[in-house]
C-alpha positions as CSV (number, residue, x, y, z in Angstrom):
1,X,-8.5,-140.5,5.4
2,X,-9.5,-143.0,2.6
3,X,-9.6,-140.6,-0.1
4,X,-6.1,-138.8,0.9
5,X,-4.6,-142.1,0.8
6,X,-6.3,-143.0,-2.9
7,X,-4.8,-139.9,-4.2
8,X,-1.1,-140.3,-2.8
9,X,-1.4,-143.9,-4.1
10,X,-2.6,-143.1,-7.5
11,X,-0.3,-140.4,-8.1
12,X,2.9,-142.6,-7.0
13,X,1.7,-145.7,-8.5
14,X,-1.3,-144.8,-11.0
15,X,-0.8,-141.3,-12.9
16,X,2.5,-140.7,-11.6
17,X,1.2,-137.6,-11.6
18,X,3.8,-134.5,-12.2
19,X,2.2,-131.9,-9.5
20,X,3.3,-134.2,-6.9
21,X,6.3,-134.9,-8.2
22,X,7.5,-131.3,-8.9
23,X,6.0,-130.9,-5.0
24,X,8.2,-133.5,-3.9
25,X,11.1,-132.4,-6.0
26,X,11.0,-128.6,-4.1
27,X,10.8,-130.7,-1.0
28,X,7.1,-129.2,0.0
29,X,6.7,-130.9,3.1
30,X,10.2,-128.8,4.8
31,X,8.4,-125.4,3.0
32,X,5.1,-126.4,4.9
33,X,6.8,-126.3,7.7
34,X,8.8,-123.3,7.4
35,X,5.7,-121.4,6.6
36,X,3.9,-122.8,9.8
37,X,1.6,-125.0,8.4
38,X,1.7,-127.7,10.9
39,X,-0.6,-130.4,12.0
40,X,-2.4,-129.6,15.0
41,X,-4.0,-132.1,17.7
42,X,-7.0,-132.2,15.7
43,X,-7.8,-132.0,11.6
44,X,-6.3,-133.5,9.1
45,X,-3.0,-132.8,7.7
46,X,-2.1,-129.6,5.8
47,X,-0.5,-131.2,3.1
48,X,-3.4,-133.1,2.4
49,X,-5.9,-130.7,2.7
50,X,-3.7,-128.5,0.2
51,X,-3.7,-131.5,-2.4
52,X,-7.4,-131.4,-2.3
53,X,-7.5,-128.1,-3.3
54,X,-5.0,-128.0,-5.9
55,X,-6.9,-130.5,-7.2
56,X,-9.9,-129.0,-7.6
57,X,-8.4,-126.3,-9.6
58,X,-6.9,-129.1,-11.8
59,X,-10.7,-130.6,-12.3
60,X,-11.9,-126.9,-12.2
61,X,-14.1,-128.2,-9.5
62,X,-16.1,-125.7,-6.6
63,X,-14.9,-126.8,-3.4
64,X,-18.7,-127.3,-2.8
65,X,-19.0,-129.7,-5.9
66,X,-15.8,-131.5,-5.0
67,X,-17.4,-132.1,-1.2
68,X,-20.6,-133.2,-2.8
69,X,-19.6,-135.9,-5.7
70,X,-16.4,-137.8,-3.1
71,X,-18.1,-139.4,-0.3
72,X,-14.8,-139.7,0.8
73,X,-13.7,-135.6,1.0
74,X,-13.2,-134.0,4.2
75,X,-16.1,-132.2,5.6
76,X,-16.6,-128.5,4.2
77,X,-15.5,-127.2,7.4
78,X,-12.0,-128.8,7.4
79,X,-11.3,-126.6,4.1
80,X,-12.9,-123.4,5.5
81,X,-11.5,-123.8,8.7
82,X,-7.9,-124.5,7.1
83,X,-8.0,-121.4,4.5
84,X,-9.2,-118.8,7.4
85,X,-6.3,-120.2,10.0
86,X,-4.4,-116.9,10.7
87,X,-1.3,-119.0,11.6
88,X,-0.2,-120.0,8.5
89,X,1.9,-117.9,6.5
90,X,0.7,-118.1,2.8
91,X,2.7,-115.5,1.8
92,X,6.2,-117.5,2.4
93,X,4.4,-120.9,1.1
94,X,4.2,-119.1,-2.1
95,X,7.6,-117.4,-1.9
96,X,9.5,-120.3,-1.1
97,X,7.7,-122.7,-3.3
98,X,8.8,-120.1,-6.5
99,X,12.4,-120.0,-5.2
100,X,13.0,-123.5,-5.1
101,X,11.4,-124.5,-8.3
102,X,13.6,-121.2,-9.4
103,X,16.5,-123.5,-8.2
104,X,15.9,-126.0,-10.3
105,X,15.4,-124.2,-13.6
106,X,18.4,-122.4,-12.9
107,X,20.9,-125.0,-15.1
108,X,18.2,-124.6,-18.5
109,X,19.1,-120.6,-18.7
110,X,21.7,-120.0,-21.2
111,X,24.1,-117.5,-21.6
112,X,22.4,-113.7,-22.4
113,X,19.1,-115.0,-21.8
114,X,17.4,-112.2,-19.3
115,X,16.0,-112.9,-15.8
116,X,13.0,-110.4,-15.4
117,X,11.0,-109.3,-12.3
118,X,7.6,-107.7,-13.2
119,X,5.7,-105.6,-10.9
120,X,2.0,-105.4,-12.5
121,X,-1.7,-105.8,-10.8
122,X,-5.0,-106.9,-12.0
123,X,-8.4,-106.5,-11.2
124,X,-11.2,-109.2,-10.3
125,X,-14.6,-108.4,-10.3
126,X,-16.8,-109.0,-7.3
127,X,-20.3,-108.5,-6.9
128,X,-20.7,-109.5,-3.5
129,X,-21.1,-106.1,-1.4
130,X,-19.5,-107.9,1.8
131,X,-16.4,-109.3,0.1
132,X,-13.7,-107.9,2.7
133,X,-11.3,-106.3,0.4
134,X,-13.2,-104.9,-2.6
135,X,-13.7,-101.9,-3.4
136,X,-16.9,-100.4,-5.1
137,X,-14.8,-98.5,-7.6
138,X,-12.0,-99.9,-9.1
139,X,-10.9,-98.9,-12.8
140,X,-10.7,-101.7,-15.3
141,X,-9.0,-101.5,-18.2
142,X,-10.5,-104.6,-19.8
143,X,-14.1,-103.0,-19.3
144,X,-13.1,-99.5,-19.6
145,X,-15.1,-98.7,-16.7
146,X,-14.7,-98.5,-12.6
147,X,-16.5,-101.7,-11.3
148,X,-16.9,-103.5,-7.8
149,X,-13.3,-105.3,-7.6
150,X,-10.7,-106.5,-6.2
151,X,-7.2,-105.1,-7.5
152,X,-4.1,-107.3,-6.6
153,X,-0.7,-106.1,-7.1
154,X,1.6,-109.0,-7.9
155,X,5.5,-109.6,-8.5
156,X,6.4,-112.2,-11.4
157,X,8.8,-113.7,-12.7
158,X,9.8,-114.2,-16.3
159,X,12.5,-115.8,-18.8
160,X,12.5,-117.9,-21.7
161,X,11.0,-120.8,-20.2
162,X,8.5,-119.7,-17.7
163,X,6.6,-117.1,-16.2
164,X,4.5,-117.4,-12.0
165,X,3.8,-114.9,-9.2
166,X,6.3,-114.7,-6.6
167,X,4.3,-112.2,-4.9
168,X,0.9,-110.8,-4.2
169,X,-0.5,-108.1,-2.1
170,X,-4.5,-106.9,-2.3
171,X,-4.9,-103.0,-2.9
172,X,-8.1,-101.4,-0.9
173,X,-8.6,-97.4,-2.1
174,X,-11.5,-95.2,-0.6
175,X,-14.1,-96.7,-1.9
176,X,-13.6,-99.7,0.3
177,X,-16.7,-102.3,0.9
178,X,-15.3,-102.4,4.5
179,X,-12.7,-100.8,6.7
180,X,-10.3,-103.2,8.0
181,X,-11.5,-102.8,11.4
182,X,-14.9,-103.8,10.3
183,X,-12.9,-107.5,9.1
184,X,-14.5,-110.5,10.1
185,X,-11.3,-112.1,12.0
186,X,-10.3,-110.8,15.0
187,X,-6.5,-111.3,14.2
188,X,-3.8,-111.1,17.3
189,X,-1.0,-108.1,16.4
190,X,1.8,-110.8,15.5
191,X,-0.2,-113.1,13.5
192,X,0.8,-113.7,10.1
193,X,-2.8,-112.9,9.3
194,X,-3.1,-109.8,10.7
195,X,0.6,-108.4,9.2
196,X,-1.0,-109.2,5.7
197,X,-4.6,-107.3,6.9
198,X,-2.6,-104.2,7.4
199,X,-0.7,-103.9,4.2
200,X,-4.0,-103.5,2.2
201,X,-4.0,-99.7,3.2
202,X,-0.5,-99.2,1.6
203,X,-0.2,-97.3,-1.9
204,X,0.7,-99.6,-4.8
205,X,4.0,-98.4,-5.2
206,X,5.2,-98.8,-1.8
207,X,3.5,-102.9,-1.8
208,X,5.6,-103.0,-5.0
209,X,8.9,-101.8,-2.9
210,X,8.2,-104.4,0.2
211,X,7.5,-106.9,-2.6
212,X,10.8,-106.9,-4.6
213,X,12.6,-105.9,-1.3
214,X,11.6,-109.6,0.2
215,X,12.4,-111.2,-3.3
216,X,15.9,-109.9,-3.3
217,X,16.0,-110.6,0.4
218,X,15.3,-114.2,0.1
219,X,17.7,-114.5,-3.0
220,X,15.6,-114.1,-6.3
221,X,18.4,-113.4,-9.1
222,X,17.1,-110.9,-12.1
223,X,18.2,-108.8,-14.4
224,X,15.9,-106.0,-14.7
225,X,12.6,-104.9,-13.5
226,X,10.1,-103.9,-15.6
227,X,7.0,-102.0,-14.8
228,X,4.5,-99.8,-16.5
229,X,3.9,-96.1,-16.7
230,X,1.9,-96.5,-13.1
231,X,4.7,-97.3,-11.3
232,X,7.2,-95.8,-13.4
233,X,8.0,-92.4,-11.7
234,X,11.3,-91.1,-10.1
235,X,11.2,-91.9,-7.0
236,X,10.0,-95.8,-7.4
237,X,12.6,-96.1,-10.2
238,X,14.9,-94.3,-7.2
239,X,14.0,-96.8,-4.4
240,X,14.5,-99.5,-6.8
241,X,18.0,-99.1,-7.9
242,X,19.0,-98.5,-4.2
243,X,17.9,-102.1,-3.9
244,X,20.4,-102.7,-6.7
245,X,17.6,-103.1,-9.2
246,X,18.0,-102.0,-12.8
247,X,14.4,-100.7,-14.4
248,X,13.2,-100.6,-17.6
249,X,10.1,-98.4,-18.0
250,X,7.4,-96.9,-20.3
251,X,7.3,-93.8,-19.0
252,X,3.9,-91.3,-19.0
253,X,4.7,-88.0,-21.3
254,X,3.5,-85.7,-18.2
255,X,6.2,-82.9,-17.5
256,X,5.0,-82.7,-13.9
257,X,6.5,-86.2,-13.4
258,X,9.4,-86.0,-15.4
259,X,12.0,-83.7,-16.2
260,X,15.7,-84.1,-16.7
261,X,18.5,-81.7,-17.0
262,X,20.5,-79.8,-19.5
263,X,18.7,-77.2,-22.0
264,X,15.9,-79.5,-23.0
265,X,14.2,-80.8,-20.0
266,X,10.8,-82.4,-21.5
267,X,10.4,-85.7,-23.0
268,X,8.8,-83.4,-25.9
269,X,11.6,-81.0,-26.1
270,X,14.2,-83.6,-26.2
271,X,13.0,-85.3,-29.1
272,X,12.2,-82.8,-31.2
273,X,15.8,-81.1,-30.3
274,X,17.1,-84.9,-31.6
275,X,14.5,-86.0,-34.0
276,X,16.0,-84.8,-37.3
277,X,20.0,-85.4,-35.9
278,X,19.6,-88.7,-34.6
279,X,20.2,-91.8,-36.4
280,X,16.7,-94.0,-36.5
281,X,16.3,-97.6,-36.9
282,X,13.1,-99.3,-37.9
283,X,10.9,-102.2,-36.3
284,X,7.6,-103.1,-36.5
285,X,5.2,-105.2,-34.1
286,X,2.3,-106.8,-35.7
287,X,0.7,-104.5,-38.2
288,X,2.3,-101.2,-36.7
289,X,5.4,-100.0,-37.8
290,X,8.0,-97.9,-36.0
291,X,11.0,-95.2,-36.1
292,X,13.3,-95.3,-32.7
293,X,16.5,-93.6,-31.5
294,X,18.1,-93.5,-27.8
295,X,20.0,-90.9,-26.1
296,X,21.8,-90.9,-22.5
297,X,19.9,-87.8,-21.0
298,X,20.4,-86.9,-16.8
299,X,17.8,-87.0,-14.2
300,X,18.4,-85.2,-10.9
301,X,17.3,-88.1,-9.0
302,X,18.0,-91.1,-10.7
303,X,21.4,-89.4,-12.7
304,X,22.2,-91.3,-16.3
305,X,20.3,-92.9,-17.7
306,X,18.9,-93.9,-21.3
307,X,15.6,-92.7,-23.1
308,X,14.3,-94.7,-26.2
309,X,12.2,-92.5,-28.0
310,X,9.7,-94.6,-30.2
311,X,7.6,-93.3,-32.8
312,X,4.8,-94.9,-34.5
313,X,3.3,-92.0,-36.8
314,X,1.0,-91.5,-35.3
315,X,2.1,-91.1,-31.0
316,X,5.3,-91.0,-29.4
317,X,5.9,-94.0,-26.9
318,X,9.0,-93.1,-24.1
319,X,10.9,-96.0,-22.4
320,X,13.6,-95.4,-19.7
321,X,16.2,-97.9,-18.5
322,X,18.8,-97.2,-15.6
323,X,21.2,-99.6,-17.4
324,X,22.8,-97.1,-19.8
325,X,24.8,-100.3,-21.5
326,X,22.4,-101.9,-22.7
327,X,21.4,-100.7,-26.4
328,X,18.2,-99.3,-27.5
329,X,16.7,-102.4,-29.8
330,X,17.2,-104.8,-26.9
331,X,15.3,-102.2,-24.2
332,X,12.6,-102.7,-26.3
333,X,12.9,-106.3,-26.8
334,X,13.1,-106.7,-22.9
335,X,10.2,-104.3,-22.3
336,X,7.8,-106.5,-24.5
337,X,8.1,-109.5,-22.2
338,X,6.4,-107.6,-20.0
339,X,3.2,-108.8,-21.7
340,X,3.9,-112.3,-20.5
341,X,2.2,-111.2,-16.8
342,X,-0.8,-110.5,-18.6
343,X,-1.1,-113.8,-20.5
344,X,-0.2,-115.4,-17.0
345,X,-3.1,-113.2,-15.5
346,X,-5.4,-114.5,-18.3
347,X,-4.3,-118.6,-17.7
348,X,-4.7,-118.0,-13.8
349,X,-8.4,-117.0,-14.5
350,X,-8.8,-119.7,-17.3
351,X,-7.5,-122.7,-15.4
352,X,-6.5,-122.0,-12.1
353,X,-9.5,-120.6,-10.4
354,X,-8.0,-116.4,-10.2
355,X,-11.4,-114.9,-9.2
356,X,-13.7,-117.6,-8.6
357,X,-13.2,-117.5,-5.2
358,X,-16.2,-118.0,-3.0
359,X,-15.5,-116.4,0.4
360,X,-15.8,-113.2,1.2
361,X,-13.3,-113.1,4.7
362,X,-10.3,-111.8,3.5
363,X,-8.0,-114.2,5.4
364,X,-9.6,-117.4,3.3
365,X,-9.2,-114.9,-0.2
366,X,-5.3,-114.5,0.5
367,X,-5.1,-118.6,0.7
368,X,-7.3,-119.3,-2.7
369,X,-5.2,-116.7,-4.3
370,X,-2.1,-118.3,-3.6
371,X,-3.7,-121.8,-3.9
372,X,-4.4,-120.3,-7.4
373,X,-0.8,-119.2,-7.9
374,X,0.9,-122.0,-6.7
375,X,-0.9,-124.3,-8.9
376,X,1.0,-122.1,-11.6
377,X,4.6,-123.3,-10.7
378,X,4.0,-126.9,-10.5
């Protein structure tokens, strides 16, 4: 325990180090407990072990480095046993860690200022052919290829001051490494463990459903959700206003997926029946400029709502929100900070460790990813 007892010492005394006070400030040690992680009879305890880690993401140190260069670490197995322990629920760690901190940056939002909930994934590369959760084809758009990967569907927060996960689930398709029955754990039916296993099956949209369903649930306030032309379809945009979600969408130009009433029922048809009546304003984003208009239009299943056709010259860019209030220009200003996920994606694999895991059971994966993602909030 000398080492455990160095670092609580040096960050109260020493560094007063800000991860441990943001930690105590969300009152970590009542979350641990709500999320099961108590101590046993044996081991040491959670929260320590859970400082050592976050720590070696802040010294971007390999749990196998770290054990090597402190005399004083635990042994390796205390961390491998503590990251595969089905009892603990990661998944509410993570959730009610956000929430709280959420809490407390609740007084800094000012008046107008959106709320956003984001509902994006991103793929990590895996080479390891027995990594319980890849998959040996998994389309990235970063290499423009399908490579051996894990692909995690996420729910994030954003607003003008920050931007974390609340929310993770992992994605298997077809081309699965291993069936979930081939899993290393055996898992009993009402572990927490084996409740996340299951999920991995699900399609993306319906994770992304149970996802913002349990973020409402456990009282997440936003404004809007936005999500990309994946997700964007009638029936997800459907499921999410029933939860009393507005969305704001890019929406794919496919006529199978999307047609409205009223003479002109195609994206296409409605803007060139508009194009030449409609009043445009201009905007431009870097180097590319732009030509917009909206229009109210109705959809069957999702009734009014507003269209924001966008053209840059050169291709026509569709965005859809169910909030028919709202004006056109700001639609698009909302939709934008959508990109903050993928700058949050990009700091998560620069600094906090997203992808470098090095286990291949899928139970341990779950706890470095949300290791990795809780380091974000603190």
């Amino acid at each position: 325990m000398e080492l455990a007892n160095y670092i609580n010492y040096a960050m109260k005394s020493l560094l007063k180090n800000p991860i441990l006070e943001v930690l105590q400030e969300i009152k970590i040690s009542k979350i641990l407990k709500q999320s099961n992680f108590v101590k046993r009879d044996i081991g040491y305890p959670p929260f320590q072990i859970i400082l050592h880690f976050l720590y070696m993401l802040v010294m971007q140190k390999r749990q196998s480095s770290f054990i090597k260069q402190s005399s004083s670490a635990f042994g390796k197995d205390a961390y491998y046993r503590f990251i595969k322990d089905s009892r603990y629920n990661w998944r509410k760690l993570l959730s009610l860690s956000s929430i709280a901190l959420l809490k407390k940056i609740k007084p800094l939002h000012k008046k107008g200022e959106h709320r956003l909930l984001i509902i994006d994934d991103t793929v990590e590369a895996k080479i390891g052919k027995f990594i319980e959760g890849s998959c040996k084809y998994v389309w990235s758009n970063k290499e423009h290829r399908s490579i051996n990967a894990l692909n995690i569907v996420s729910l994030n927060y954003a607003d003008s001051h920050s931007t974390f996960q609340l929310d993770f689930s992992i994605k298997m398709n077809d081309s699965r490494r291993k069936d979930i029955s081939e899993f290393t754990s055996k898992l009993h039916h009402r572990s927490n463990a084996y409740q996340r296993k299951i999920e991995i099956t699900k399609g993306k949209n319906t994770l992304a459903i149970e996802m913002l369903q349990r973020a409402l649930d456990n009282g997440v306030d936003a404004d809007y959700l936005l999500v990309d032309s994946w997700y964007a379809k009638p029936n997800f945009i459907e499921q999410a206003n029933k939860l009393g979600m507005p969305v704001i969408a890019r929406l794919a130009n496919n006529k199978l997926i999307w047609n409205f009433k009223g003479k002109h029922k195609t994206m296409n048809a409605i803007y060139e029946s508009m194009k030449n009546s409609r009043h445009k304003s201009s905007g431009k984003h870097g180097k590319i400029s732009y030509k917009y208009f909206d229009a109210i239009v109705e959809h069957a299943g999702l009734g009014r709502v507003k269209l924001v056709f966008l053209h840059t010259g050169k291709d026509l860019l569709v965005f859809i929100s169910t909030d028919i209030t709202i004006a056109g220009k700001e639609i698009l200003a909302t939709y934008k900070k959508r990109w903050n996920i993928e700058q949050g994606y990009k700091d998560l694999r620069n600094l906090f460790g997203l992808g470098k895991e090095e286990n291949r059971i899928y139970e341990a994966l779950i706890a470095k990813i949300t290791l990795s993602m809780l380091h974000t909030i603190l």
